[in-house]
N, CA, C and O of each residue as an XYZ file, in Angstrom:
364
protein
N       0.842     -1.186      0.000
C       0.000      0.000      0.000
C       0.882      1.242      0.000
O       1.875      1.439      0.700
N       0.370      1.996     -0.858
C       1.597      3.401     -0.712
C       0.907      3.973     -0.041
O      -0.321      3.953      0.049
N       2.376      5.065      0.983
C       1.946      5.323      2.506
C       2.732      6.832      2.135
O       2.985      7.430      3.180
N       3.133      7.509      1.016
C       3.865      8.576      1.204
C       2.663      9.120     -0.444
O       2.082      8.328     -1.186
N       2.651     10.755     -0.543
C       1.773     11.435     -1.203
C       2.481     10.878     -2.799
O       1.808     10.473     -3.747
N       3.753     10.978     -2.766
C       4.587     10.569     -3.936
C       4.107      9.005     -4.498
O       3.844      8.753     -5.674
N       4.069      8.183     -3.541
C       3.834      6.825     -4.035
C       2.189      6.793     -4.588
O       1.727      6.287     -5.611
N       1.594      7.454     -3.612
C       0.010      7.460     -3.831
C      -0.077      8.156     -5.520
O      -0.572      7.452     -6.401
N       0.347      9.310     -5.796
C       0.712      9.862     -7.005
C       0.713      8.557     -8.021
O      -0.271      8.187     -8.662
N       1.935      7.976     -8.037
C       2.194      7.011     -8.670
C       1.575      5.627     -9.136
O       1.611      4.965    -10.173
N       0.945      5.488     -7.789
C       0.129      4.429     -8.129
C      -1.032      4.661     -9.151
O      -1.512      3.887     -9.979
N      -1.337      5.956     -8.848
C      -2.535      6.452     -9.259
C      -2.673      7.019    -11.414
O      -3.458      7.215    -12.341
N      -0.959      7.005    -10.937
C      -0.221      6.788    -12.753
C      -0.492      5.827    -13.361
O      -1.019      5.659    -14.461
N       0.070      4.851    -12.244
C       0.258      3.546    -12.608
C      -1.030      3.069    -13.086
O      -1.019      2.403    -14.121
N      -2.060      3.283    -12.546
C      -3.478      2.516    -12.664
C      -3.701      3.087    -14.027
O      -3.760      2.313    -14.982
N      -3.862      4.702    -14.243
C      -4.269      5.354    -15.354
C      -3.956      4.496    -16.734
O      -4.745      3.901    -17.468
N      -1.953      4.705    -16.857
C      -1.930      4.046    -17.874
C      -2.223      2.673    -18.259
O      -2.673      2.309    -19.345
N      -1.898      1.889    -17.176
C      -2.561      0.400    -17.382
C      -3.658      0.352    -18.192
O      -3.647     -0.289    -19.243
N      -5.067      1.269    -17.618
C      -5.978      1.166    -18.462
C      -6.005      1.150    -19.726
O      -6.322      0.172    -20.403
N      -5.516      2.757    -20.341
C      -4.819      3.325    -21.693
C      -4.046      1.930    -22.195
O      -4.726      1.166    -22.880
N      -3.337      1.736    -22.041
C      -2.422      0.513    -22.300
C      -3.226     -1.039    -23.059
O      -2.916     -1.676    -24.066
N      -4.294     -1.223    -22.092
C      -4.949     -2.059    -21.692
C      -6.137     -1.964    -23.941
O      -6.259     -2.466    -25.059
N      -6.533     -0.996    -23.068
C      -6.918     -0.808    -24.536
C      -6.672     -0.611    -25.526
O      -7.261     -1.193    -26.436
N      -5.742      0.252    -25.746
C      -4.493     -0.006    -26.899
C      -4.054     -1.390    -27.877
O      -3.868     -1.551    -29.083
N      -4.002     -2.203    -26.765
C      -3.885     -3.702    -26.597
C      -4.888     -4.454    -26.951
O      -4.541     -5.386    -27.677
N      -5.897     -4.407    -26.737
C      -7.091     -4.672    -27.381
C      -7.658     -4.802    -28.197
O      -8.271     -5.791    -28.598
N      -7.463     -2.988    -28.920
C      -7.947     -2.542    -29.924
C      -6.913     -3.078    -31.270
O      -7.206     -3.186    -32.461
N      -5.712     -3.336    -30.615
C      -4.635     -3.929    -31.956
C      -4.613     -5.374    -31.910
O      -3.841     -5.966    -32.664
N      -5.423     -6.068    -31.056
C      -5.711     -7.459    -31.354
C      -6.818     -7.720    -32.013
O      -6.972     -8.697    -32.746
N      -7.906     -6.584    -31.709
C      -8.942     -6.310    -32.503
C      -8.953     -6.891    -34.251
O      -9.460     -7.825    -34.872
N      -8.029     -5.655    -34.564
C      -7.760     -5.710    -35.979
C      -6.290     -6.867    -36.395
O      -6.376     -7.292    -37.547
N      -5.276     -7.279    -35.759
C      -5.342     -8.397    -35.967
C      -6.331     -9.803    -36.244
O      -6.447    -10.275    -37.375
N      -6.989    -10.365    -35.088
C      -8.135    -10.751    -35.446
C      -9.144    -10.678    -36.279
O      -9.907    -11.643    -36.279
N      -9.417     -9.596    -37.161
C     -10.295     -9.238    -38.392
C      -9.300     -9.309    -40.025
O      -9.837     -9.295    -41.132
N      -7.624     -9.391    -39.761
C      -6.824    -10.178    -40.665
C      -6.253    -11.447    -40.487
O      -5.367    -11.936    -41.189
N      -6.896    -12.045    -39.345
C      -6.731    -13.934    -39.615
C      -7.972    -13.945    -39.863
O      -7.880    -14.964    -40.547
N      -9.238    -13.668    -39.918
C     -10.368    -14.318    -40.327
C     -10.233    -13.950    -41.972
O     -10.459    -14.796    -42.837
N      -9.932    -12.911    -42.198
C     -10.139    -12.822    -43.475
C      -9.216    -13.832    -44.336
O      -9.407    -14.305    -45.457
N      -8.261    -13.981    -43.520
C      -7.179    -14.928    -44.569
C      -7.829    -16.146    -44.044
O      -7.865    -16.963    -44.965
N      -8.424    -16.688    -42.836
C      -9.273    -17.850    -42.673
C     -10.563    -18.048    -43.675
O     -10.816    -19.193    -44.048
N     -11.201    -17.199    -44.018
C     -12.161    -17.227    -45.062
C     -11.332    -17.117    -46.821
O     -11.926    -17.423    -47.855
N     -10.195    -16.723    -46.772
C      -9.864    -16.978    -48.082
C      -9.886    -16.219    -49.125
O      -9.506    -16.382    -50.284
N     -10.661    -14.885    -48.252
C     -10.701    -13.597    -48.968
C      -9.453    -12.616    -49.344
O      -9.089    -11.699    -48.607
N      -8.791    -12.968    -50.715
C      -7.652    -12.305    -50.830
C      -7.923    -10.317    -50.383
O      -7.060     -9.600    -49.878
N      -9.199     -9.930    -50.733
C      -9.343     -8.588    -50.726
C      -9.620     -8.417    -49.177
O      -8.984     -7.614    -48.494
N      -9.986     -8.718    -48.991
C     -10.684     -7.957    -47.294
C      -9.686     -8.644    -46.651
O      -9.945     -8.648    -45.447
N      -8.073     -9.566    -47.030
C      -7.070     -9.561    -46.500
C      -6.401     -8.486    -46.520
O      -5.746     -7.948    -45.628
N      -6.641     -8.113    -47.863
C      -5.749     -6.864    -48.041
C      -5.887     -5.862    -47.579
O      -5.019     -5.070    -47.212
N      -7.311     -5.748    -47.528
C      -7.695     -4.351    -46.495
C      -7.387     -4.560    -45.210
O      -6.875     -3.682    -44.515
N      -7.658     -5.683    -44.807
C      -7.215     -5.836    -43.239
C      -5.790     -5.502    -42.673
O      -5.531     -4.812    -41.687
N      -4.668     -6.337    -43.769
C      -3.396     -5.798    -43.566
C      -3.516     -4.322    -43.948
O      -2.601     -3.715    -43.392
N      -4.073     -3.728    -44.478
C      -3.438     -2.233    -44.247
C      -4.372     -1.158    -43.471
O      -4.168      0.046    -43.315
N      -5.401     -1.911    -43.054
C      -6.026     -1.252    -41.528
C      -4.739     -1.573    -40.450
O      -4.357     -0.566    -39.854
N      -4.187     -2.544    -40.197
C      -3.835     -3.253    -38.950
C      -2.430     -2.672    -38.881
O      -1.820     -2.534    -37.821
N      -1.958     -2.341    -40.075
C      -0.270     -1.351    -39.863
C      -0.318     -0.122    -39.377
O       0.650      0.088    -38.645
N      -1.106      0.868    -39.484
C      -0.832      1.998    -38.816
C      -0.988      1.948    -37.018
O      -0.328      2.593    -36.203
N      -2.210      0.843    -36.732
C      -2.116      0.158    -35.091
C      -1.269      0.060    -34.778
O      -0.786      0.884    -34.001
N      -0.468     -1.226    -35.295
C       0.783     -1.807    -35.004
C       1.784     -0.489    -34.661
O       2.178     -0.361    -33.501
N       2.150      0.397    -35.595
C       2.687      1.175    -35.731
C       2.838      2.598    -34.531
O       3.712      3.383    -34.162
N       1.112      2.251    -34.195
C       1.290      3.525    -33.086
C       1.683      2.752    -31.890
O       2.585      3.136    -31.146
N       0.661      1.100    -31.599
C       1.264      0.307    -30.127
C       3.270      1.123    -30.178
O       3.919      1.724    -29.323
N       3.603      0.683    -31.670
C       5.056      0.713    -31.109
C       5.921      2.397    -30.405
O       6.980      2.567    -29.802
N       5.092      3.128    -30.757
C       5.570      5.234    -30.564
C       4.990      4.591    -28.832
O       5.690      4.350    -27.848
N       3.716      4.482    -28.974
C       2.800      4.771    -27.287
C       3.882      3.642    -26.602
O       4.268      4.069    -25.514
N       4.418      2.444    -26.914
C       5.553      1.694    -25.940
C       4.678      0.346    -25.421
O       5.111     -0.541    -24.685
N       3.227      0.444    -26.052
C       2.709     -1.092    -25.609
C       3.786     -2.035    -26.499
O       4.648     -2.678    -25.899
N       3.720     -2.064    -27.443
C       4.625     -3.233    -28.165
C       5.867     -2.696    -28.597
O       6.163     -1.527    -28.846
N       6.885     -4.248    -28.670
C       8.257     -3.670    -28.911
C       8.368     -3.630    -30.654
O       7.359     -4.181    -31.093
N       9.333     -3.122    -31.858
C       9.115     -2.600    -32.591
C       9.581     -3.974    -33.284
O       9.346     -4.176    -34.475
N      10.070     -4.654    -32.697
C      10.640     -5.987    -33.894
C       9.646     -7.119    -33.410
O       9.630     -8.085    -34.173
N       8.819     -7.212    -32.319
C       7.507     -7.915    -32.555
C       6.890     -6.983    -33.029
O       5.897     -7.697    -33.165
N       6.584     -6.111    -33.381
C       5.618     -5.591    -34.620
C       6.080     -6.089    -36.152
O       5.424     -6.724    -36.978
N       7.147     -5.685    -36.214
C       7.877     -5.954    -37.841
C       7.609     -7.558    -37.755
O       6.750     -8.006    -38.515
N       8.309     -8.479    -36.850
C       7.775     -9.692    -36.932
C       6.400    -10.125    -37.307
O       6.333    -11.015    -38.155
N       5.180     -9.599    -36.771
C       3.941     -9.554    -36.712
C       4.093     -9.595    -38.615
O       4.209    -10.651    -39.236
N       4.065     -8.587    -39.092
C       3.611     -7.880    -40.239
C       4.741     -8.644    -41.082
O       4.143     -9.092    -42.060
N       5.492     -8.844    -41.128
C       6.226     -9.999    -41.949
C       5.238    -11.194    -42.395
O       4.858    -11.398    -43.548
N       4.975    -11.777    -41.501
C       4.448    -13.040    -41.023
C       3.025    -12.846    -42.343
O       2.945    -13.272    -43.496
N       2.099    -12.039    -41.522
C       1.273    -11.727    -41.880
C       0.855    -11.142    -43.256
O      -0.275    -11.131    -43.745
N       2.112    -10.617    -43.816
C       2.243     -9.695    -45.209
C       2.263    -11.177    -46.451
O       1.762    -11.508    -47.526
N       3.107    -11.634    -45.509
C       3.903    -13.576    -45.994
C       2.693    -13.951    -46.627
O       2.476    -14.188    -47.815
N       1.492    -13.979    -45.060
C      -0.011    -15.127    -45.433
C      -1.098    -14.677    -46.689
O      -1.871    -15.328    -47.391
N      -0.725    -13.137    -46.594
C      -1.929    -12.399    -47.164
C      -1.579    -12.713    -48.849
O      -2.405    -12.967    -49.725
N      -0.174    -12.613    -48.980
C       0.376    -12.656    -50.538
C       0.007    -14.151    -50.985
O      -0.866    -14.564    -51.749
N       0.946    -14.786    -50.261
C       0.428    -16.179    -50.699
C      -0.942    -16.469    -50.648
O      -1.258    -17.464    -51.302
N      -1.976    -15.806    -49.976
C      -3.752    -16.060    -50.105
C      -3.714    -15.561    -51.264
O      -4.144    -16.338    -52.117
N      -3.199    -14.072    -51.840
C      -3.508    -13.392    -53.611
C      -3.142    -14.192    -54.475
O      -3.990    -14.344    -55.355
N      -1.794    -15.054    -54.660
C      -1.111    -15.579    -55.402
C      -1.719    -17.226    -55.201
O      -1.417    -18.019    -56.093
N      -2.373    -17.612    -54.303
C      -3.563    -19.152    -54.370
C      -4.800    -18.563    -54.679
O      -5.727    -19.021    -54.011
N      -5.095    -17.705    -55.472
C      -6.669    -17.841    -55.950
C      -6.067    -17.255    -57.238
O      -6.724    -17.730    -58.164
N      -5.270    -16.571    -57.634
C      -5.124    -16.356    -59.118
C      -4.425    -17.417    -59.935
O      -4.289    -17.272    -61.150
């Protein structure tokens, strides 16, 4: 329990951003999740849209400090990988 005005301060940081954080986090699993279904359904286009909804997310998690910047690039590798090969198996 913080017992000094400084710690109480802090905690009270602490809680704030967690939340912020919390949702941040969320909201970029969000749109992950809406580019594995689309590549689960097989839809080369609404893959494509999905990957380029889901990069500018990725992109801010990494400025705001929820995610680190080479699991993002990892992420979007991966993912850039599935979406091409979904365009290049239906044509």
């Amino acid at each position: 329990m913080a017992n000094t005005p400084q710690s109480e301060k802090r905690a009270r940081q602490s809680e704030a951003r967690y939340a912020v954080n919390k949702a941040r986090r969320s909201r970029i699993r969000t749109y992950l999740r809406k580019v594995e279904e689309a590549i689960a359904s097989g839809n080369a286009d609404a893959a494509k849209a999905a990957l380029l909804a889901v990069q500018p997310e990725l992109d801010r998690g990494v400025t705001k400090g929820v995610l680190h910047k080479n699991t993002v690039a990892r992420k979007m590798s991966r993912l850039s990988a599935r979406v091409k090969a979904l365009g290049t198996a239906s044509a």
